[in-house]
C-alpha positions in Angstrom: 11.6 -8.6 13.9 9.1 -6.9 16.4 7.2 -4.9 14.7 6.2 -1.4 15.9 3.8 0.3 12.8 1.9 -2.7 11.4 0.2 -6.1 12.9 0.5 -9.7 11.4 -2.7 -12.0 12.5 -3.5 -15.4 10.6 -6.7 -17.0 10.8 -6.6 -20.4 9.3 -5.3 -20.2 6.0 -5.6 -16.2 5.5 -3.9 -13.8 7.1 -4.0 -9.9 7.9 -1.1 -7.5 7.7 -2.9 -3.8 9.4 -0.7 -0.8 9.2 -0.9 0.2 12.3 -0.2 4.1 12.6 -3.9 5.6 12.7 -2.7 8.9 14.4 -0.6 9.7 11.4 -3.1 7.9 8.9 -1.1 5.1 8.7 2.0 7.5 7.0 4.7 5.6 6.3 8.2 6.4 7.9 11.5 4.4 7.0 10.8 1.9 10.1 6.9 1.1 8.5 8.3 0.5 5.0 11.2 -1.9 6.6 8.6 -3.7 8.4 6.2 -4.4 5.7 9.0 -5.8 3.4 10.4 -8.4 6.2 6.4 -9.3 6.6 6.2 -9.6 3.0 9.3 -11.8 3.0 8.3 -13.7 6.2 5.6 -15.7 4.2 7.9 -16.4 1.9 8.4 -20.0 3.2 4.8 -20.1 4.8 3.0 -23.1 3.1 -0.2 -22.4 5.5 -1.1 -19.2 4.1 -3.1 -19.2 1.0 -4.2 -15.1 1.0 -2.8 -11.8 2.5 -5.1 -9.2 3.6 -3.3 -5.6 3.5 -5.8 -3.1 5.3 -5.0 0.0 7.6 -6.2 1.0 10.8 -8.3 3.7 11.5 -10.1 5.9 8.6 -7.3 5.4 6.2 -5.9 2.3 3.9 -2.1 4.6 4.1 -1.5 7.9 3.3 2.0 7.8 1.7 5.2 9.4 3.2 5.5 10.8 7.0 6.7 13.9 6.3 6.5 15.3 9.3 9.6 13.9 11.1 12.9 13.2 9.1 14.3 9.8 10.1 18.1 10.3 11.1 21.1 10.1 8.3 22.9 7.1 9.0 26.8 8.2 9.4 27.5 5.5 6.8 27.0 6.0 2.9 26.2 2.3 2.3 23.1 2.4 4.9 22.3 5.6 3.3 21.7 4.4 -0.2 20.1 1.2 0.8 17.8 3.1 3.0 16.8 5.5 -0.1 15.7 2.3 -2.0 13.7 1.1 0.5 10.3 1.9 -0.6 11.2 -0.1 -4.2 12.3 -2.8 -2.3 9.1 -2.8 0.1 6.4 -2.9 -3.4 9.2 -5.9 -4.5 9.0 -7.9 -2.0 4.8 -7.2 -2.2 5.2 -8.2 -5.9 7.1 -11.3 -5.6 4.7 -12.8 -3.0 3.3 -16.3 -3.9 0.5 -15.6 -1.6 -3.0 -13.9 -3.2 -2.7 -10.2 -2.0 -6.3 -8.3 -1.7 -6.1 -4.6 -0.3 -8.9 -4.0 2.4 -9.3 -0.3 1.4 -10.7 2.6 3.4 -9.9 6.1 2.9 -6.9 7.5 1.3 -4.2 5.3 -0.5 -1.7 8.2 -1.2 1.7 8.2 -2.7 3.3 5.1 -1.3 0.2 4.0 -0.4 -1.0 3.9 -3.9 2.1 2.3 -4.5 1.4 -0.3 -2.0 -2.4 -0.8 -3.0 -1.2 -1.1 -6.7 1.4 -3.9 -5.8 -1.3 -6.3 -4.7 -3.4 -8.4 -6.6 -6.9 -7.4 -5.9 -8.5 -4.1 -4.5 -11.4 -4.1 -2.2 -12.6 -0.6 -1.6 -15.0 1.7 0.4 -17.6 3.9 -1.4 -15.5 6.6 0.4 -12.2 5.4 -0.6 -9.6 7.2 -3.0 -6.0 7.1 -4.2 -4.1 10.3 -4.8 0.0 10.3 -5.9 0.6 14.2 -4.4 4.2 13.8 -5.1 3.8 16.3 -8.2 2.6 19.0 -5.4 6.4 18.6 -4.0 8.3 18.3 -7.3 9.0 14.6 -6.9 9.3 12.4 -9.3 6.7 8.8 -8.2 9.2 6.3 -7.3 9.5 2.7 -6.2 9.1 1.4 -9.7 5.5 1.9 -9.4 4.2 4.2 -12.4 4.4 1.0 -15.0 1.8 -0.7 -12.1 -0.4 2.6 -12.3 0.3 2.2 -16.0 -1.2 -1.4 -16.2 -4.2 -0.9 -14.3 -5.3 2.3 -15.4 -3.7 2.6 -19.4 -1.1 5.8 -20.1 -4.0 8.7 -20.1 -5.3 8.3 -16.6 -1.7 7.2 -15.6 -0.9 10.9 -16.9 -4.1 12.4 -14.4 -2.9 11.0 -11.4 0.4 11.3 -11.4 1.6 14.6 -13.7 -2.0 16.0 -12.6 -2.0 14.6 -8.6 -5.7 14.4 -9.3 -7.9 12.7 -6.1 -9.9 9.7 -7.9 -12.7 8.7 -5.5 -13.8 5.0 -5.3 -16.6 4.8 -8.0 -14.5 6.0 -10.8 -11.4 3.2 -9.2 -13.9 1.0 -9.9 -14.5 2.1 -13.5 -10.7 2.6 -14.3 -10.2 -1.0 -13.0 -8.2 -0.3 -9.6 -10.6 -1.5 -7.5 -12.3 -5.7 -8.3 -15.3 -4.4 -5.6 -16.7 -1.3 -3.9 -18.6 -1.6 -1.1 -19.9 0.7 2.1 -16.9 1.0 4.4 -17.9 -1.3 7.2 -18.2 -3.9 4.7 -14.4 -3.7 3.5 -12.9 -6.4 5.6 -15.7 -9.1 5.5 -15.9 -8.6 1.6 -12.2 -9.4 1.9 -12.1 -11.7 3.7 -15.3 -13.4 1.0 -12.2 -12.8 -1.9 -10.3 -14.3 0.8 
């Protein structure tokens, strides 16, 4: 697949997947999410690769749904359906890597980007980081199977904050809630990373 919204780089035994939208703050249309699965299922047979970095270019680690352009309806019902699960499919295929995940994490990690940045292992973070699930400000429901994730790291209370309350939760109090392993200034993020790494 050639990939148009994110970049794949290895170095040695550790490699870098960077969403790749900064204009949009790395906002995630239907072609982004398809392309992070297939790179999450391209290391499935990759022996060489020990760790996966997940970071975002620009200010921003991802800032959930582009919902400023509609992708197309496909004509076919089929392609429509598997296209709406797309997103629980993407944090899957996250989930079931055998790789060591870490999240290089700057900025916002909103909606499907908290769902993203929950999927993974370990959490690296900028003092200005924070995480956000705004879907309660549009009278959605979070998806992709990721509330029991939220669930895990955070226990049922602060679960309840983020989500029901679609409170902002800046990087020093991810750190006390136990989303984020490390916090560190933001031009630090990728070499502490890459330290985990």
């Amino acid at each position: 697949m050639q990939y148009e919204h994110i970049d794949v780089a290895r170095d040695g035994k550790i490699a870098t997947v960077t969403f790749n939208r900064p204009e949009k703050a790395n906002a995630l249309n239907a072609r982004h999410i398809e392309e992070i699965e297939h790179a999450a299922l391209g290391f499935r047979d990759d022996e060489d690769t020990r760790v996966v970095i997940f970071t975002g270019a620009g200010k921003h680690f991802n800032s959930g749904a582009d919902l400023t352009g509609g992708d197309p309806e496909h004509p076919r019902l089929a392609i429509r359906r598997r296209r709406r699960r797309i997103g629980e499919r993407c944090i899957q295929a996250l989930r079931d890597m055998d790789q060591i995940t870490i999240a290089a994490w700057r900025g916002a990690a909103m909606g499907g980007g908290a769902c993203i940045a929950t999927a993974l292992d370990f959490r690296i973070g900028a003092r200005d980081c924070f995480m956000s699930y705004p879907e309660i400000l549009i009278g959605v429901n979070l998806m992709w199977q990721s509330l029991p994730l939220c669930v895990h790291l955070v226990g049922p209370a602060r679960a309840k904050r983020l989500v029901i309350g679609g409170e902002h939760i800046a990087g020093p109090t991810l750190l006390e809630w136990g989303v984020l392993d490390e916090i560190v200034d933001k031009d630090d993020v990728m070499d502490k990373a890459m330290e985990w790494a």
